[in-house]
N, C-alpha and C positions, 0 to 999 in steps of 0.2 A: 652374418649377413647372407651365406647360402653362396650358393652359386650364381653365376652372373648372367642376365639375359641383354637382349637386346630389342628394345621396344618399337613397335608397329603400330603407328599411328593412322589408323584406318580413318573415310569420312566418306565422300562417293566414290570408293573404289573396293566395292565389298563381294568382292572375288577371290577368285587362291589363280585363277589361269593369267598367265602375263601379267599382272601384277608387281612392277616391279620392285617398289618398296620392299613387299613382302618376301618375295621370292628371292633376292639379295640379301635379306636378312637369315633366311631361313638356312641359307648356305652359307653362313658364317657360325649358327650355333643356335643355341634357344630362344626363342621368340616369346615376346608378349603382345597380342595383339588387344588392341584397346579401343574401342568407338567414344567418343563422349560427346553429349547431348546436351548442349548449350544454345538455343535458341537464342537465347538472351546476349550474346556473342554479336550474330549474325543482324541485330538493328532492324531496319526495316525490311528487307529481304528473309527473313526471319522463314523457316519453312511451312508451304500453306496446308492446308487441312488434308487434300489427293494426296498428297506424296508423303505427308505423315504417314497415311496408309499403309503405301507402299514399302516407307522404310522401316514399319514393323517387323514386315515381313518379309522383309530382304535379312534384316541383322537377324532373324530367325534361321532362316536357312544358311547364313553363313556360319552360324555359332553351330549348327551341325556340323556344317561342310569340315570345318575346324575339327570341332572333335572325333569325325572319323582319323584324322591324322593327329589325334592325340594333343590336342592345344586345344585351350580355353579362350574362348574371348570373350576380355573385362569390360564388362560394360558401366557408365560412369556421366552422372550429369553435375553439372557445376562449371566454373570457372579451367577451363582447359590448360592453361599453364599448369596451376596449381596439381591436376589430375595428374597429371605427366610426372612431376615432380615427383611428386609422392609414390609413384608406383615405380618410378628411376631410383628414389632413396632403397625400398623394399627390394629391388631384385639386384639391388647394383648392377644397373645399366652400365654397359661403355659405350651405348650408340642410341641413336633416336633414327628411326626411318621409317619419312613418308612421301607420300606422292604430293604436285603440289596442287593449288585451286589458285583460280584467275581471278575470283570475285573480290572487289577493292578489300573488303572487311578481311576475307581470308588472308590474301596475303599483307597485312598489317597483323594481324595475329601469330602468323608465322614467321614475320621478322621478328617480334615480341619472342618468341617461341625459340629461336634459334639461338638470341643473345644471348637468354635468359641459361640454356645450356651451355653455351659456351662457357660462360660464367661458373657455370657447375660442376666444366671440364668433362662435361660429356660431349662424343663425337657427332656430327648430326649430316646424314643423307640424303638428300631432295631428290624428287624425279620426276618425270612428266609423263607417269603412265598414264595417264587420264586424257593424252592427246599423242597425235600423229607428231607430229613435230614441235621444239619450244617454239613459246610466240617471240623469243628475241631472234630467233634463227632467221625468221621469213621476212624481208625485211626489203625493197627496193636498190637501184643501183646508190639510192642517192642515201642510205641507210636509214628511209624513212618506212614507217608501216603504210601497209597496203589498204585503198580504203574501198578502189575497184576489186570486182570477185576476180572478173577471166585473169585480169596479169599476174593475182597472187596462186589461183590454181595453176596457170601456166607453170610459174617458178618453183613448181615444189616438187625437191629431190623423190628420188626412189623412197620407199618406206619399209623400216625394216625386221626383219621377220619376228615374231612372236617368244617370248622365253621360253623356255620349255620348264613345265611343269615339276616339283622337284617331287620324286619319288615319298619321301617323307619328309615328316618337318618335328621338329622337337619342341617341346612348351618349356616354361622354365622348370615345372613340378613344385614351383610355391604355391601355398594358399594366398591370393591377392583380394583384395574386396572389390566386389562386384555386385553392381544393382540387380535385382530380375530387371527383366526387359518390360514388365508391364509399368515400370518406375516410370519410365522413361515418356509414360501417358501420350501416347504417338496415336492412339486411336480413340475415336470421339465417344464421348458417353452416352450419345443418341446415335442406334448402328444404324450407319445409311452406306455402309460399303459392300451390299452384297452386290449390286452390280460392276463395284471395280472388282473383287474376286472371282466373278463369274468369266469375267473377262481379262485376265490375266493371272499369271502363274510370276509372281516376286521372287526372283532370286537367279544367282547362277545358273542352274537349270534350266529355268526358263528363259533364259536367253538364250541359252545353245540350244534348245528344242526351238526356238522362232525363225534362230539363224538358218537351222538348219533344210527347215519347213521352209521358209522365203529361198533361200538356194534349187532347192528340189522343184518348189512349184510355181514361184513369182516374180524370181530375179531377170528370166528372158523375154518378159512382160513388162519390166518397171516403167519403159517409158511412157505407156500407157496407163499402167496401172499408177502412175504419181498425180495424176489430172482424174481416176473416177473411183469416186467413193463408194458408190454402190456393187464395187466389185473388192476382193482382197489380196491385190496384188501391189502390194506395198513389205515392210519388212516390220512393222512395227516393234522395232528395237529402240527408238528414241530413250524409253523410259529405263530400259537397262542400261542404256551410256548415258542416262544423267545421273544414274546410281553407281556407275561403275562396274556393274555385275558381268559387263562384259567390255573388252578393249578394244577401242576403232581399229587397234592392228588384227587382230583376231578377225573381225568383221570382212576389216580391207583385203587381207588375203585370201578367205572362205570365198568370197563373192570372187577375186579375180584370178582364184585357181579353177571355179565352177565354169567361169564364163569362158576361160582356155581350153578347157575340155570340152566345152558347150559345141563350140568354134560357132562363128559367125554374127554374133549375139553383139550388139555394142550397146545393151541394157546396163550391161555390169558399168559401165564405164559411167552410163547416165545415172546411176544408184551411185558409186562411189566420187561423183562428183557431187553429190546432194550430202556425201557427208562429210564432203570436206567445204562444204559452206557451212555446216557447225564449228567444224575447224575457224573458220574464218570469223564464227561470231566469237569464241573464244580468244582470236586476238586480237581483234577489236577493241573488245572488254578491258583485256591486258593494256593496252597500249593509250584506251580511254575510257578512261575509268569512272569518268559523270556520268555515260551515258546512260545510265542504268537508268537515271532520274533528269538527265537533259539531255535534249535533242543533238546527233553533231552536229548538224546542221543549227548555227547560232540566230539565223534569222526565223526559224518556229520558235523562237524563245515568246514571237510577239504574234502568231496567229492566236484569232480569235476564240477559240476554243467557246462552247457552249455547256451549259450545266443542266441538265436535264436528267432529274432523278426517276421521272416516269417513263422514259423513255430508254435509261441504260437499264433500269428494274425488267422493261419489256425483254429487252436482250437478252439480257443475261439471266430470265426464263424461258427463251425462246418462243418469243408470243410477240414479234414484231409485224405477224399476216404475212412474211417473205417464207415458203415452205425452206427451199434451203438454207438461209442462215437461221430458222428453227431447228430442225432438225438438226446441224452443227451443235448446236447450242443445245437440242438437250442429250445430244451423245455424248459429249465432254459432259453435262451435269453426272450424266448416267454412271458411265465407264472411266471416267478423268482421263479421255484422250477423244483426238477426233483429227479426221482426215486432212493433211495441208494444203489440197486444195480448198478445202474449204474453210479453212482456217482463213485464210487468206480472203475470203469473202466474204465470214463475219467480220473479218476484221476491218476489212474496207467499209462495209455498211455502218459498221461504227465511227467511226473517223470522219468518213466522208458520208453518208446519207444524215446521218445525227451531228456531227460536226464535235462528237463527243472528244475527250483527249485518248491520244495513244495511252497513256497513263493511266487514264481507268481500264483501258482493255486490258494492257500489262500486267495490274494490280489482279484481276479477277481471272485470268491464266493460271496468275501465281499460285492463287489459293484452290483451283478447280483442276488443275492438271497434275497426270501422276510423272510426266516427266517434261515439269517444270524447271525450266535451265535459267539463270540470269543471263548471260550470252546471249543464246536462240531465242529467249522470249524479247531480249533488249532486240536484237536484229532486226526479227522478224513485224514487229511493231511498229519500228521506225522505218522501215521498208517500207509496207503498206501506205505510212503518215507521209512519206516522201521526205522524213528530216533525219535520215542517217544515210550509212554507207551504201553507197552503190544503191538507192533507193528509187523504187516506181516512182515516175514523176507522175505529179500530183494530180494532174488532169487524168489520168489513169482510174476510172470510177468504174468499178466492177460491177453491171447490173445482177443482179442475182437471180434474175428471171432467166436472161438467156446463160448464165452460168448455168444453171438448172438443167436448162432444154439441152447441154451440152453437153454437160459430162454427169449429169444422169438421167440419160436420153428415157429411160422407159420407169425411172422416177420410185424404184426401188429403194431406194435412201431415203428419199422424203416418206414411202408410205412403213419406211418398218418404225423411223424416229417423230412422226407425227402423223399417226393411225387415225386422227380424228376429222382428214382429210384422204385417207386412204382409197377412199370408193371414187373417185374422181376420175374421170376417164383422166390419161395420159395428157391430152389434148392441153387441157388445162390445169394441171397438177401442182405446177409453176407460178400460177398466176390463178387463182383460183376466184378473185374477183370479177376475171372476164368470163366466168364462166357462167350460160344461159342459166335463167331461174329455177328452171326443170331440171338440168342438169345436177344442180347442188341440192335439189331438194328428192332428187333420187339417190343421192349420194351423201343424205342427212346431216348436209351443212348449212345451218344458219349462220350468214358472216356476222361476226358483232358479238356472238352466242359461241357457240360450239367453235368454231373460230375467228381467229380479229381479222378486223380489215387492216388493211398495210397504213403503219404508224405513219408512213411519210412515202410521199409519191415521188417515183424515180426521178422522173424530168427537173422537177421544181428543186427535189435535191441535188442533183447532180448542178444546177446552174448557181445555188446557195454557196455550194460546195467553192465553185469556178470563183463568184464572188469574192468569199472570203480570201481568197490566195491572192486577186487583185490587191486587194486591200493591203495584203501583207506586203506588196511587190512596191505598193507608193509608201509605205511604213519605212519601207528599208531603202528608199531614196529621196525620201519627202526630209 
């Protein structure tokens, strides 16, 4: 049977730095680290088209990062148990070690997973490098989960410090079977990714060049730079902590040893509290586990919702006549990411101007973004819709006009992600139907033509909007 390893059951945590799982494993003896690739596992959450992208290209660079220290990583599609097994029969395993996941399907798989060793009389070690703290840890006086944000950020202990890296790590030195990675068909057969490439670097690496970069030049800026898209003073790591390529502890202390050094800055604070509302959508998820697909809020179970396939098609080409939730919309098509302010204002204009479901927003995230999370996208969705935790109440209708004039005052976002309105003076850039007939016709815009008129006019939506929630309000006492 050879000598005995002990197997690394990798999934979004595709790093070697703080990594716990891994890093535990690796200082007890020979590792086999393993991915496998079961869509078909994951149900309807299944992963979307962007992030397939991306985790081409992540399991790439980690299968180097590996083999500079001398370990292989097996890569393997099929039924996940049965992978396991078999590669635990071959090295004679005594241990299973991996990080865990929140999403309902994962952890029923991993109970599945656990027994199933047990049963086999192998040893198995869970961790929660994939977040700041367990989601059973944070929990109220009354031992209930937290479904306001401020009392559960309030409540949360010190966080602590990072593992340190281990000098080297050892493979087992079996031949084990292992797919190419092109098996694993993670990239589409018509290439439409060279704008996610152009725009991002997948893997370990590039998250510590982002981290490092947002420290240096945009961490004493955040609070401004989290409200304007048109500038780059954000940290866009989101999509390395949905892959794991980098740990929120890593994160949380680079940011709050910078800002201590900084002295005076309470940016860091406003930045590491934006990421422990991921935290929060993670135990949310944990703690409610429908919401992925119902509202917590049980009375949207009976809003009105409207079905409008010409209208969500507008959208989600970014051809609704609103220059900023276009532009939103085709920077996610483009790059599979786009600014949370503005996310937050396609998403309202969906919901509420179109009366369309969270649901479909949710679904079309899923498949367009490269750091699509079930958590943040469950959150953030039902945030906007006003039927989850701690959510915008629903009268809350975000004009996108004067979002526009406000946080991208001089309209630089709109004219790099929708040039076909780009010559427009400033004045009207936002609103580009108020703008005199000379004006558009020196700036070779035919509305209708060259571009749309606005699918649905603010006022009349916003009182549609008001409407419907009546309705819902005599539903749920009538």
């Amino acid at each position: 049977m050879g000598n005995t390893a002990a197997i690394v059951w990798l999934r979004t945590d595709l790093r070697i730095r703080d990594n716990a799982a891994l890093i535990t494993a690796s200082r007890q003896g020979a590792i086999v680290p393993v991915y496998i690739h079961a869509p078909e596992e994951e149900g309807h959450w299944a992963i979307g088209a962007a992030s397939a992208v991306w985790l081409h290209h992540s399991l790439q660079d980690l299968a180097a990062a590996l083999k500079e220290q001398g370990v292989d990583l097996i890569l393997r599609t099929g039924s996940t148990i049965d992978n396991l097994i078999d590669i635990a029969s071959k090295v004679s395993a005594r241990k299973l070690f991996f990080n865990r996941r929140y999403e309902p399907w994962a952890r029923e798989l991993e109970s599945k997973l656990v027994n199933r060793f047990k049963q086999e009389g192998i040893e198995v070690e869970q961790f929660d490098s994939n977040l700041l703290f367990r989601p059973e840890a944070i929990v109220n006086k009354q031992g209930n989960p937290y479904k306001v944000f401020t009392p559960f950020w309030k409540s949360l202990p010190g966080v602590a410090l990072p593992l340190t890296q281990p000098k080297q790590m050892a493979g087992s030195g079996q031949r084990i079977e292992s797919v190419p990675l092109d098996k694993l068909s993670l990239l589409p057969r018509i290439n439409w990714t060279k704008g996610i490439l152009e725009a991002w670097q997948p893997g370990e690496a590039g998250a510590q060049t982002n981290l490092r970069k947002f420290c240096k030049d945009a961490v004493e800026h955040y609070g401004e730079g989290r409200d304007r898209p048109d500038k780059t003073l954000v940290s866009r790591l989101s999509p390395y902590l949905h892959f794991g390529e980098i740990s929120p502890r890593v994160i949380w202390h680079a940011v709050h040893n910078h800002c201590l050094s900084a002295k005076g800055t309470n940016d860091g604070d406003n930045y590491l509290r934006q990421l422990c509302w991921r935290e929060f959508a993670c135990h949310l998820l944990f703690h409610f586990p429908a919401t992925s697909d119902l509202p917590l809020r049980t009375d949207f179970n009976h809003f009105p919702w409207i079905r409008n396939e010409s209208s969500l098609k507008s959208w989600h080409r970014g051809n609704t006549g609103y220059p900023l939730v276009d532009a939103g919309m085709r920077e996610l098509w483009h790059t599979g990411w786009m600014h949370n302010r503005v996310r937050m204002v396609v998403a309202s204009f969906l919901v509420k101007h179109l009366l369309i479901s969270w649901k479909d927003g949710a679904e079309w995230f899923w498949d367009t973004l490269v750091d699509a999370d079930l958590a943040n996208n469950t959150l953030g969705w039902q945030w906007v819709a006003g039927c989850g935790a701690d959510a915008a109440p629903y009268f809350r209708i975000f004009n996108p006009v004067t979002q526009g004039q406000k946080f991208d005052p001089d309209g630089l976002y709109v004219r790099r992600w929708v040039p076909e309105i780009a010559k427009l003076p400033t004045k009207w850039l936002h609103s580009p139907w108020t703008a005199p007939k000379e004006e558009l016709v020196k700036a070779g815009i035919q509305l209708g033509s060259s571009y749309p008129q606005p699918i649905v006019d603010h006022r009349e939506a916003r009182q549609r909007a008001l409407a419907a929630l009546a309705t819902l309000k005599t539903d749920i006492h009538s």
